[in-house]
TORKOLMI-914586 format. One record per residue (C-alpha): residue in one letter; x, y, z; chain. Coordinates in steps of 0.1 Angstrom, whole numbers, plus 5000, padded with zeros to 4 digits. Layout:
BEGIN
> A/X/Y/Z/A;
...
//
This chain:
BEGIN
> X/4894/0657/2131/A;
> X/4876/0680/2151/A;
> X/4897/0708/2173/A;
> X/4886/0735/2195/A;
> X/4891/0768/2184/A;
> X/4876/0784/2222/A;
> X/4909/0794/2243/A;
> X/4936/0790/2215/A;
> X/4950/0811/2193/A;
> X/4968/0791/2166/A;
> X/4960/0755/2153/A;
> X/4990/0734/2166/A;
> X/4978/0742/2203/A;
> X/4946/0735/2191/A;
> X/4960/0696/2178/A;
> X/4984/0696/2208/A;
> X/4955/0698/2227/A;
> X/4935/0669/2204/A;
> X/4967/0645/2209/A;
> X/4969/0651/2249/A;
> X/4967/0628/2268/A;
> X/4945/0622/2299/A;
> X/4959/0605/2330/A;
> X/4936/0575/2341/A;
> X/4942/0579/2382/A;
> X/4920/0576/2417/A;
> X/4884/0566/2405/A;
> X/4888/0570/2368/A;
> X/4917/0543/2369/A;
> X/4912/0523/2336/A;
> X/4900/0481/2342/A;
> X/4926/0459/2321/A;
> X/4905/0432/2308/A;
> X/4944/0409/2314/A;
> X/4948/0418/2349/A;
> X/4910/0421/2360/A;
> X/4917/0452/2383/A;
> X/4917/0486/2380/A;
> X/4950/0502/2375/A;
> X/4967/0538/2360/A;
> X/4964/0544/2328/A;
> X/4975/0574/2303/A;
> X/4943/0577/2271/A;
> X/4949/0593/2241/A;
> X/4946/0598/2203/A;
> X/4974/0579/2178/A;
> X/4980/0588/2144/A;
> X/4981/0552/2123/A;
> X/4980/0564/2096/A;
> X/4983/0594/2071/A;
> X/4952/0606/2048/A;
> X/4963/0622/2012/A;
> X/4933/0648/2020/A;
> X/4929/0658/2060/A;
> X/4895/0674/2069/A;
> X/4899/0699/2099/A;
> X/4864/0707/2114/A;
> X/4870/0741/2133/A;
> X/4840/0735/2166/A;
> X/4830/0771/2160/A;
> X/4792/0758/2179/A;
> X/4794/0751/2209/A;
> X/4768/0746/2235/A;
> X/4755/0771/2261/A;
> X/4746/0759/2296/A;
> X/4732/0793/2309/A;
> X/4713/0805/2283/A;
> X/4704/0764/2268/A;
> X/4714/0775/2233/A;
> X/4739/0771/2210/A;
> X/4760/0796/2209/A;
> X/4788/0804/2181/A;
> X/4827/0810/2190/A;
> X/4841/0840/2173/A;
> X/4876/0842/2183/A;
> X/4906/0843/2161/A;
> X/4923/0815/2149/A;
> X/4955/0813/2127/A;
> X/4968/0784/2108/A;
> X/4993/0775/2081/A;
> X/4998/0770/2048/A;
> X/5022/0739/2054/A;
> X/5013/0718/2085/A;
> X/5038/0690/2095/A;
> X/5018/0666/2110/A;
> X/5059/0644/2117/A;
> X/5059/0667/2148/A;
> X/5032/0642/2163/A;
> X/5051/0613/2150/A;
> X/5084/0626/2162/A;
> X/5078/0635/2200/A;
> X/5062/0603/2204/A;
> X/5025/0614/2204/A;
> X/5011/0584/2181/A;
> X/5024/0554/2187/A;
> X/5034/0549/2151/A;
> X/5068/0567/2162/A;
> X/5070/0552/2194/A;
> X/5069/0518/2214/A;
> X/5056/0534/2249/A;
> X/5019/0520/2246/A;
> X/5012/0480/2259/A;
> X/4991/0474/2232/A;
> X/5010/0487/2202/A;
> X/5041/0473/2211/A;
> X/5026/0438/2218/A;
> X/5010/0443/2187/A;
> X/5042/0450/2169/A;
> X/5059/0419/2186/A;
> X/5028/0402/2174/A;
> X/5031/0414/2137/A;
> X/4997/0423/2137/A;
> X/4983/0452/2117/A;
> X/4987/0481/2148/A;
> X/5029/0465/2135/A;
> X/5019/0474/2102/A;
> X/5006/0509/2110/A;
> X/5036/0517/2125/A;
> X/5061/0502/2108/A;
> X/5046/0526/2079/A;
> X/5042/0559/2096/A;
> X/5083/0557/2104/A;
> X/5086/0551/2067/A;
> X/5063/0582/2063/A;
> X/5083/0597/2086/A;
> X/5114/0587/2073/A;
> X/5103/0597/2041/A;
> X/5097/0634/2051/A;
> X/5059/0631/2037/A;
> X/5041/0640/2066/A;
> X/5038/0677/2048/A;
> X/5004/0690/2042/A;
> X/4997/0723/2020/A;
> X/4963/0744/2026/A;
> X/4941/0740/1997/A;
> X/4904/0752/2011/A;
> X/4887/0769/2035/A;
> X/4853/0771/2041/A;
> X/4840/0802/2059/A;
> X/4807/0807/2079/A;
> X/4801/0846/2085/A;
> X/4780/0857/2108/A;
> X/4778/0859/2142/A;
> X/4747/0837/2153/A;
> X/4753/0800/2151/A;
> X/4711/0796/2146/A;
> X/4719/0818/2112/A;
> X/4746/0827/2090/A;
> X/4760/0821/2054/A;
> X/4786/0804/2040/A;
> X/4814/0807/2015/A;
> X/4843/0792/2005/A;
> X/4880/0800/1997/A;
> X/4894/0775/1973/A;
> X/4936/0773/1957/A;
> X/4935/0763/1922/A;
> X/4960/0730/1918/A;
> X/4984/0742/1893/A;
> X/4979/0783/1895/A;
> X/4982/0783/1928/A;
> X/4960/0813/1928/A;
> X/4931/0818/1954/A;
> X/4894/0816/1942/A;
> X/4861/0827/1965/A;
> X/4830/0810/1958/A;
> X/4804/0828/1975/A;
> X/4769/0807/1961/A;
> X/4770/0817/1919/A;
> X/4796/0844/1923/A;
> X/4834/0839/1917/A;
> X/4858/0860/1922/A;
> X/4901/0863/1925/A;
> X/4918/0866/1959/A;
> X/4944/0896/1960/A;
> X/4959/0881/1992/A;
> X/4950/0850/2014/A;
> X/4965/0857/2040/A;
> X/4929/0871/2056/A;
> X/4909/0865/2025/A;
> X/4899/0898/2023/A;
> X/4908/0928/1999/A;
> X/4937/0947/2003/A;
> X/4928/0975/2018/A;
> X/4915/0956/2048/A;
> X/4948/0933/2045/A;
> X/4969/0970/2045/A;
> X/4950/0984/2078/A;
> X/4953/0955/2094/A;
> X/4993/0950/2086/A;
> X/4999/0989/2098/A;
> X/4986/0979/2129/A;
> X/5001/0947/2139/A;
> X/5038/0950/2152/A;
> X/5071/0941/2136/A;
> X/5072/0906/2158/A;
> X/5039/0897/2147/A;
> X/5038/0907/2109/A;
> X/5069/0882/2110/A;
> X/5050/0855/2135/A;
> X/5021/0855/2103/A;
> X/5042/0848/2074/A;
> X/5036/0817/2058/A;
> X/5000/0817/2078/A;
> X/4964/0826/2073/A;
> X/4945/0843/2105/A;
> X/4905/0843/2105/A;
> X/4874/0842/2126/A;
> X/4852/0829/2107/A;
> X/4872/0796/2094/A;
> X/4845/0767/2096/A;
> X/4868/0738/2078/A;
> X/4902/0734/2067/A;
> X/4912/0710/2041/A;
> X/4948/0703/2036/A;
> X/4963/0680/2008/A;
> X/4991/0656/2015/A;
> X/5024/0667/1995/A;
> X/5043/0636/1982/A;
> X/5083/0628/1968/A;
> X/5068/0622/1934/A;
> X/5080/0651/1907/A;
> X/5053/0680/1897/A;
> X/5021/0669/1879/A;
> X/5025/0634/1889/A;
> X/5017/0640/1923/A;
> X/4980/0647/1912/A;
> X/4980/0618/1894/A;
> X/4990/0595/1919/A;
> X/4966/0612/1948/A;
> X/4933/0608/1921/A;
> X/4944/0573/1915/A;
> X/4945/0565/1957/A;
> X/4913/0586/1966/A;
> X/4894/0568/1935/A;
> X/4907/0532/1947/A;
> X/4893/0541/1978/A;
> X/4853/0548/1963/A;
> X/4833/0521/1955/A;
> X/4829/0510/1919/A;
> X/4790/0517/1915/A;
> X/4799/0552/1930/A;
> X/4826/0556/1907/A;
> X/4805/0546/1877/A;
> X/4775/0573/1889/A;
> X/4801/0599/1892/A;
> X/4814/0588/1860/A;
> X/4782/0597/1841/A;
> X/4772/0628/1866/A;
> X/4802/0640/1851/A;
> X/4796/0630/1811/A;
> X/4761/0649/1820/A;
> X/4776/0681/1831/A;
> X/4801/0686/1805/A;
> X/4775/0677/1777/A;
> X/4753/0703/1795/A;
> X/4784/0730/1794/A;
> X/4787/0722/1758/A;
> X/4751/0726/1750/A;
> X/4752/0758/1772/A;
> X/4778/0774/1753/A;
> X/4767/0770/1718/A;
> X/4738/0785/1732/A;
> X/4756/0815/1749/A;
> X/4772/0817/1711/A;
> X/4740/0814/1692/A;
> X/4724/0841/1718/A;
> X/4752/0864/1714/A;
> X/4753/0861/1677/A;
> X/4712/0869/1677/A;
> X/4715/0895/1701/A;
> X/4744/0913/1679/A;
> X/4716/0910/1650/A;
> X/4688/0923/1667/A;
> X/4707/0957/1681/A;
> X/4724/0959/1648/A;
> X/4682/0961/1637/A;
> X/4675/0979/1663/A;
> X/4701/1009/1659/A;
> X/4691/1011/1622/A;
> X/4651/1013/1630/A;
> X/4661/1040/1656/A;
> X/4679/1059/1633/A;
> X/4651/1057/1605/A;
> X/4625/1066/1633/A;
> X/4620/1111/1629/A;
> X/4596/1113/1598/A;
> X/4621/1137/1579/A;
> X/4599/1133/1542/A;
> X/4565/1142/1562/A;
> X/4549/1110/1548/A;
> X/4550/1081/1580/A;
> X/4525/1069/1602/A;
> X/4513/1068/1638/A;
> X/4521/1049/1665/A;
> X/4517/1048/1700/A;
> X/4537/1066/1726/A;
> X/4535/1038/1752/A;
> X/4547/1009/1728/A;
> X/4577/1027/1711/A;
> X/4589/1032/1753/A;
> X/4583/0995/1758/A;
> X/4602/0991/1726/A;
> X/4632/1011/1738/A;
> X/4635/0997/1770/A;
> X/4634/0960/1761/A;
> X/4669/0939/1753/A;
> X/4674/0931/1716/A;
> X/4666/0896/1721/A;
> X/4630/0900/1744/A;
> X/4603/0902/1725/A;
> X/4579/0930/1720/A;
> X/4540/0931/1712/A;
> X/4524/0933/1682/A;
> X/4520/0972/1670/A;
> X/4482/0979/1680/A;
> X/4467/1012/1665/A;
> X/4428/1006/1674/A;
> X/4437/1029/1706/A;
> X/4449/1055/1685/A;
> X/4415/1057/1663/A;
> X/4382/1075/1667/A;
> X/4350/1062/1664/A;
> X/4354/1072/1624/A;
> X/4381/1046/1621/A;
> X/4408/1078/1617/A;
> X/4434/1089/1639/A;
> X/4419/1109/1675/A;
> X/4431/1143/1676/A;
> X/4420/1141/1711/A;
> X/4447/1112/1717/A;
> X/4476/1129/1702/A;
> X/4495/1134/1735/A;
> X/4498/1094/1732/A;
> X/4508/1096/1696/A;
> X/4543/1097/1674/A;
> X/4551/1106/1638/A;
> X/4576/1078/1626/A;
> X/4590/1073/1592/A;
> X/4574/1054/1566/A;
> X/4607/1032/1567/A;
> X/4610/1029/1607/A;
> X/4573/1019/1604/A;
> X/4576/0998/1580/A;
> X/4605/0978/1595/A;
> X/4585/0975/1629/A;
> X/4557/0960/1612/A;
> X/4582/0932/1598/A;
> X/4601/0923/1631/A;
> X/4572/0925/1656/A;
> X/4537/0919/1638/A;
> X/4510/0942/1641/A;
> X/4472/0932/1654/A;
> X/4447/0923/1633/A;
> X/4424/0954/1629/A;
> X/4449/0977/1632/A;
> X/4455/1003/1603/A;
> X/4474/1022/1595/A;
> X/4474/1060/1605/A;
> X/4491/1084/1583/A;
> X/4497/1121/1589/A;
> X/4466/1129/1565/A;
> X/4440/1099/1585/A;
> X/4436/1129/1614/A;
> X/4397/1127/1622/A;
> X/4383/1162/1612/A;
> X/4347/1148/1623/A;
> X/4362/1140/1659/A;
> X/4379/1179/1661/A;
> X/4341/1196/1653/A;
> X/4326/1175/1677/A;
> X/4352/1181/1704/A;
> X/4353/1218/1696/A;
> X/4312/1219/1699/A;
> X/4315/1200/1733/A;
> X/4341/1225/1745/A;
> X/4322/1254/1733/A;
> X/4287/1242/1753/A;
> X/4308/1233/1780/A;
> X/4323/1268/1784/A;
> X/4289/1280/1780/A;
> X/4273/1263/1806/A;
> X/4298/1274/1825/A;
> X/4296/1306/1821/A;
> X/4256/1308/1828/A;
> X/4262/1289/1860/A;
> X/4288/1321/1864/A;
> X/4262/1346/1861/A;
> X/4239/1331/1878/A;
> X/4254/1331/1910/A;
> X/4262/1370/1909/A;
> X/4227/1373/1901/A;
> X/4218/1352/1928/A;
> X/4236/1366/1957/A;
> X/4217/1398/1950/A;
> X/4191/1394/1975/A;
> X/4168/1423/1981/A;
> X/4165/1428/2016/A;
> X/4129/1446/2010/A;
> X/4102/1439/1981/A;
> X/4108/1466/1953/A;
> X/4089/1465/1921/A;
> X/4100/1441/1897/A;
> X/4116/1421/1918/A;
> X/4098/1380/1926/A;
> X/4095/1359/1954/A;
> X/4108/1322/1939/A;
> X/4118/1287/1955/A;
> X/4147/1286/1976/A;
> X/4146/1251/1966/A;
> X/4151/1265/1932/A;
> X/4176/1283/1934/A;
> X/4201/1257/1951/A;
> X/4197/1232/1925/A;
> X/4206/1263/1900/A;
> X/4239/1265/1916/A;
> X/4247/1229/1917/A;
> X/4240/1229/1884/A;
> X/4214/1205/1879/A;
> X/4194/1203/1851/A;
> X/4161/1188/1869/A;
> X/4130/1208/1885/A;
> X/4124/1188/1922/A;
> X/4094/1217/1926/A;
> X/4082/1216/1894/A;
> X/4039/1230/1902/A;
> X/4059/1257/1924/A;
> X/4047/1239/1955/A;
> X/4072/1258/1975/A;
> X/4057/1294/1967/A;
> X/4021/1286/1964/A;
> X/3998/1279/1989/A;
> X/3986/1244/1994/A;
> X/3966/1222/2021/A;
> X/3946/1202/2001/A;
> X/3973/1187/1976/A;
> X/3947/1168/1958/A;
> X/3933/1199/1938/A;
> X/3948/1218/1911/A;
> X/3940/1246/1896/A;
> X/3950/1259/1861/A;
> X/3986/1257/1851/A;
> X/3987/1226/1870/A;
> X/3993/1252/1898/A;
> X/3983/1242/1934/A;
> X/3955/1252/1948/A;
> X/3948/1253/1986/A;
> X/3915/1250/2003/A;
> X/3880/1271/1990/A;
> X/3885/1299/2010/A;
> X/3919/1305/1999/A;
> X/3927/1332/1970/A;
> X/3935/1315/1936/A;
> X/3971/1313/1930/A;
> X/3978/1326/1964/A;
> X/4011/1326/1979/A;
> X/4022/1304/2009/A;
> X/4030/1325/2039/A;
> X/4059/1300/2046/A;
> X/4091/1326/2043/A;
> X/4114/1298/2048/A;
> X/4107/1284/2015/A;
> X/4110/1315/1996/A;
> X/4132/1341/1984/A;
> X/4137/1374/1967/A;
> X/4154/1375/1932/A;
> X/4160/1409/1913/A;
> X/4140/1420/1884/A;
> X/4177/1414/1868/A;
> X/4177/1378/1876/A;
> X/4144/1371/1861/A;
> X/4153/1387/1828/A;
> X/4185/1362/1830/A;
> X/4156/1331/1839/A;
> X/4139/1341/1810/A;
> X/4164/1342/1782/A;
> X/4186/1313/1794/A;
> X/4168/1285/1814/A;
> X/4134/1291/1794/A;
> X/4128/1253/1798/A;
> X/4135/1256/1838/A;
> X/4115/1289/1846/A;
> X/4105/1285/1883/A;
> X/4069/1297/1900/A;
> X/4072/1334/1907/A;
> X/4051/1359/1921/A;
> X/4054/1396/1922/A;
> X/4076/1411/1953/A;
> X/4046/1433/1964/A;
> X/4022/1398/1965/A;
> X/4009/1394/2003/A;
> X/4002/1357/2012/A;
> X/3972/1341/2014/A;
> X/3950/1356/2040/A;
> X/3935/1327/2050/A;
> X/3965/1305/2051/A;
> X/3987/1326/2066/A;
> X/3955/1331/2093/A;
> X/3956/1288/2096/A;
> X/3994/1294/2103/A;
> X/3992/1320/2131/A;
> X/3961/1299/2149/A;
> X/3989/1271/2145/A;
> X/4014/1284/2159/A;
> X/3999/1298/2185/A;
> X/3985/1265/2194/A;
> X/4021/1245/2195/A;
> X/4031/1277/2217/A;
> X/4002/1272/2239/A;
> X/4014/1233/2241/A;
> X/4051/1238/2242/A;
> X/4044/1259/2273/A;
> X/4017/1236/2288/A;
> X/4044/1205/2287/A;
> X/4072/1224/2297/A;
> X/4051/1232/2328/A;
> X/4047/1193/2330/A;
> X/4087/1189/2325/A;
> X/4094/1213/2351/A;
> X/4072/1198/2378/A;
> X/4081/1166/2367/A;
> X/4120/1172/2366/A;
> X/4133/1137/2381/A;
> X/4108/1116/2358/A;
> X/4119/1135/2323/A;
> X/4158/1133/2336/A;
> X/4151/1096/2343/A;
> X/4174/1104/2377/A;
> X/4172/1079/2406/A;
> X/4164/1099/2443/A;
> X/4177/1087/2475/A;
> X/4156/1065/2495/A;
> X/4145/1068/2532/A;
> X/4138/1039/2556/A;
> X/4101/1037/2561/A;
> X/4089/1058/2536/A;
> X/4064/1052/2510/A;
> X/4078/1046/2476/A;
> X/4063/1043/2442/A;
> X/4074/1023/2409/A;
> X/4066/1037/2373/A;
> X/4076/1016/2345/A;
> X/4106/1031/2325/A;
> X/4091/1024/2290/A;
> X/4067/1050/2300/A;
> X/4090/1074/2311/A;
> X/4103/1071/2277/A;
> X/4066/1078/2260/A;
> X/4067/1105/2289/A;
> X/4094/1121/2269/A;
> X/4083/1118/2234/A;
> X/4048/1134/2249/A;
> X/4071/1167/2261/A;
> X/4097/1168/2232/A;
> X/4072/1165/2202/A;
> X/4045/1189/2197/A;
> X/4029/1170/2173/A;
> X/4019/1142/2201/A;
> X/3985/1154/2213/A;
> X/3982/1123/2240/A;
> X/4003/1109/2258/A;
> X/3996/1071/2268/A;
> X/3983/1064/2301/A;
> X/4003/1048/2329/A;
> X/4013/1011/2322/A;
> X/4036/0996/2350/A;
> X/4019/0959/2340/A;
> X/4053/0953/2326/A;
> X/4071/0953/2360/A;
> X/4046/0927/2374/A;
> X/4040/0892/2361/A;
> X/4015/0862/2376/A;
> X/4026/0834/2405/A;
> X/4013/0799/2405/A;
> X/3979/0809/2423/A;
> X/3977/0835/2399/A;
> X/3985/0862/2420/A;
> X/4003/0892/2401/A;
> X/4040/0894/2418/A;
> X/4067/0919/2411/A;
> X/4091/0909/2381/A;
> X/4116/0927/2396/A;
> X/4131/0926/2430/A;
> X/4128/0964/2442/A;
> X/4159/0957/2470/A;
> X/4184/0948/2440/A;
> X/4197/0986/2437/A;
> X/4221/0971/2409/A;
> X/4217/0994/2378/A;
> X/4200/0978/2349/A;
> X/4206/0981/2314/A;
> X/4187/0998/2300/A;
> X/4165/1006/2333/A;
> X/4135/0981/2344/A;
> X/4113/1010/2368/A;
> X/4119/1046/2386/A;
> X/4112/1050/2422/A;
> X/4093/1083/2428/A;
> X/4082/1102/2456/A;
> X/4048/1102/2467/A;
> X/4036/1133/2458/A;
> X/4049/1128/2421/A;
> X/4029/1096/2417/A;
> X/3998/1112/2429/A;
> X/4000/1141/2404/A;
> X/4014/1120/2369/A;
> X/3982/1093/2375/A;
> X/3958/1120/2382/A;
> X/3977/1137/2347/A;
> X/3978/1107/2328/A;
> X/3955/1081/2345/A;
> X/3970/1043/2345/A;
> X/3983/1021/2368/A;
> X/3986/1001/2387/A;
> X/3996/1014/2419/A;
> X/4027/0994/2430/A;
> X/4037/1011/2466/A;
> X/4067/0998/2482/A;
> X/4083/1009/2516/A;
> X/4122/1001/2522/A;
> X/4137/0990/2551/A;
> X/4171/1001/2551/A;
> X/4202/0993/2580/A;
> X/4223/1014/2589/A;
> X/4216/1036/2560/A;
> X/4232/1006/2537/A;
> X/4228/1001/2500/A;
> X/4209/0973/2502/A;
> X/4168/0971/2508/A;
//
């Protein structure tokens, strides 16, 4: 049966409310099919007859008009452990107990079955069978009806006890009357009132109940009443289903036998395997100085594993050096066991094939000299680097004798502590223009007229070291000794002659162009300038603004182009050369196609720089608009 559980409170007004019945009257009056007219009526639900199991569906979903959902009811509901389902038959509400309805009663005159039906329920009646006792509940918690789990309460047949089966875990029920534990069943009871703690006995309250499933109780004596119910509910299901339950069921138990000796066998292994554990682990400290060892990493995986997992293979080729002995270097990842512990290992787990075994006297003494040589020209190395930067961050500020000019270059990749030479022909101290000659010493050698072996007047590329720092060059980087020469040295005359006439030439032109840039402020800056009606206008192309720039920025530029606005034009049909662009769309372009310039700035950048052609344009502009 299905039953509301929205607006009622226990679940006899919930089945009052399935056995009402509805008054056929006005325009839902009922047709009779024997009177062929519409006439009053009363429509309602009759009990027949009485199930030995009765389902109860609980509608806890119910649909939502507002929202279009389905929506889940959460209200309390209580119910009992013994419903009396005579109360129906009684009052008259099936017409089993009474002979109010046309068409049972005709029926009845009739003997037909609707006779039958009733003439059994007042024997059920009669009988005082019309008990039922709560056997299971099934729960959904949760208060979403799209989501949600469910469990269920079960009463075992004989104990009478209360079981909750929520997916693989079972447990006991303290108290059913809210299937909870009892210290929610306690707080619950302090608050409910004297009139109510006695309304509940006998009853269960929840709200979360999905389905109730009562059993019918019958006259027959204790243990036979079982009996007799399996025997009616497996008359009622067909024989091919009875016969695949039948061996569903063979299945299963042959599975929980085979399950169990397994369980027993496992239990039995695992009780020998910790038993061989515990006695490894207490053979494991090397107490007679003579075991073997093994790695760190595995004996933790060993630990941590359950006696009946199994465990790798004992590998020691980690453990060994390139000498096939036991790494000192590795003995942070090492352990000393017992001969016996080791032994025992090697029976129950295996070890690899390769492996050997490492006693306390295998330690590689080859591996220590080596590792005590590396550490001892590392901390050398170290300490060089060390004193070479305090001997490097002496700096003379002014040439004294004994101290060198050297390679700046030099010196940083000193202090990184690189071993390579990026200046190795000193290239950075001595004077050079013609890098094609070389003198002796492989040392560079600039033009005729420069001194041999003279030094570059370039003081960005060299430094000043201390006559300290050159002793330290020559006792400790012997094979890295850099181009020196003496602090009193002067540079080449003649070079450092070609580098004043040099930079007094890129003075001269830096000064010339920025005499250009100034006069030329708008073209450089690339910056648009507001246009008159009926003035003359000129367009220069915007790549060569850009060469324009170049010509100013970089010194090294002797030329710049001439003027090239060819780009802006291109050739009609005729021939003719057009515009590419139309001058009157003002919409910025990315990047820019032309600048407009003034007159007097077009005149004096083509008398400059020559080029063309002349493209002239005068605006005609309304009412001071945007638009050409």
């Amino acid at each position: 049966l299905d039953l509301k559980v929205k607006n009622v409170s226990t679940l006899e007004a919930s089945l009052h409310d399935f056995f009402k019945e509805d008054e056929l009257v006005g325009e839902n009056k009922y047709e009779c099919g024997k009177c062929e007219k519409k006439t009053e009526a009363r429509r309602g639900i009759e009990l027949l007859r009485l199930p030995t199991v009765l389902n109860l569906q609980l509608l806890r979903f119910v649909y939502d008009a507002n929202t279009n959902t389905r929506k889940k009811v959460v209200s309390f509901i209580n119910f009992p452990k013994e419903l009396d389902l005579g109360t129906w038959l009684e009052n008259g509400e099936s017409a089993a107990a009474s002979g109010k309805r046309h068409k049972v009663a005709s029926a009845a005159r009739g003997g037909g079955a609707a006779g039958e039906f009733a003439s059994r329920a007042r024997e059920e009646s009669a009988a005082g069978s019309c008990i039922y006792d709560l056997e299971a509940v099934v729960m959904h918690t949760g208060a979403s009806a799209v989501q949600g789990h469910y469990i269920a309460h079960v009463q075992h047949p004989r104990t009478k006890t209360w079981w909750r089966f929520d997916d693989e875990h079972v447990s006991s029920l303290q108290d059913d009357e809210y299937f909870g534990g009892a210290e929610a069943l306690a707080k619950a009871r302090k608050k409910r009132k004297a009139p109510e703690q006695e309304e509940m006995q006998g009853r269960v309250k929840s709200k979360d109940a999905y389905m109730l499933m009562y059993r019918r109780r019958t006259t027959l004596v204790e243990g036979e009443d079982i009996v007799a119910d399996d025997k009616e509910c497996k008359d009622m299901i067909p024989i091919d289903l009875q016969h695949e339950i039948e061996e569903n069921s063979n299945q299963l138990e042959e599975q929980a036998k085979t399950a169990e000796e397994t369980s027993r066998s496992g239990e039995a292994c695992r009780e020998r395997s910790l038993r061989m554990k515990e006695e490894i682990w207490e053979k494991l400290p090397d107490k007679s100085r003579n075991g073997y060892w093994i790695s760190t990493d595995w004996l933790k995986h060993w630990v941590s594993l359950d006696p009946v997992e199994k465990c790798d293979k004992i590998d020691t080729g980690p453990l060994m050096s390139m000498y096939h002995k036991a790494d000192p270097t590795k003995v942070h990842g090492m352990k000393l066991v017992s001969s016996d512990a080791f032994e025992l290992l090697c029976n129950t787990h295996g070890i690899t094939e390769g492996s050997t075994k490492l006693g306390r006297g295998d330690m590689c003494f080859k591996t220590v000299t080596e590792e005590c040589k590396r550490r001892s020209q590392n901390r050398s190395k170290k300490e060089i680097l060390d004193s070479l930067k305090i001997l490097l961050a002496e700096q003379p500020k002014n040439a004294t004798p004994g101290d060198f000019w050297v390679s700046k270059r030099w010196c940083k990749q000193r202090l990184s502590g690189s071993s390579t030479d990026e200046d190795p022909q000193g290239e950075d101290v001595y004077c050079c223009h013609d890098s094609s000659s070389t003198g002796q010493g492989g040392q560079m050698q600039g033009s005729d007229r420069c001194k041999p072996e003279g030094m570059t007047p370039d003081k960005t590329k060299r430094r000043l070291v201390t006559a300290r720092a050159v002793e330290f060059f020559k006792q400790e980087l012997k094979e890295l000794m850099p181009a020196m020469f003496p602090g009193d040295k002067q540079a080449c005359e003649y070079c450092t002659q070609q580098a004043e006439g040099i930079a007094y030439k890129n003075t001269k032109i830096i000064n010339e162009r920025s005499k250009i840039k100034a006069e030329h402020k708008n073209v450089y800056a690339g910056s648009s300038i507001k246009l008159k009606s009926g003035h003359s206008y000129y367009l220069i192309s915007y790549q060569w603004v850009e060469s324009f720039r170049d010509f100013i920025q970089i010194s090294d530029i002797q030329k710049c182009i001439e003027i090239d606005n060819k780009p802006l034009l291109h050739s009609d049909e005729s021939g003719v050369p057009m515009l590419a662009y139309d001058p009157g769309d003002l919409t910025p372009h990315q990047p820019p196609k032309f600048l407009w310039l003034e007159e007097t700035d077009w005149k004096r950048l083509q008398q400059f720089f020559g080029g063309g052609p002349e493209l002239k344009v005068v605006p005609l502009l309304e009412d001071d608009a945007d638009g050409l």
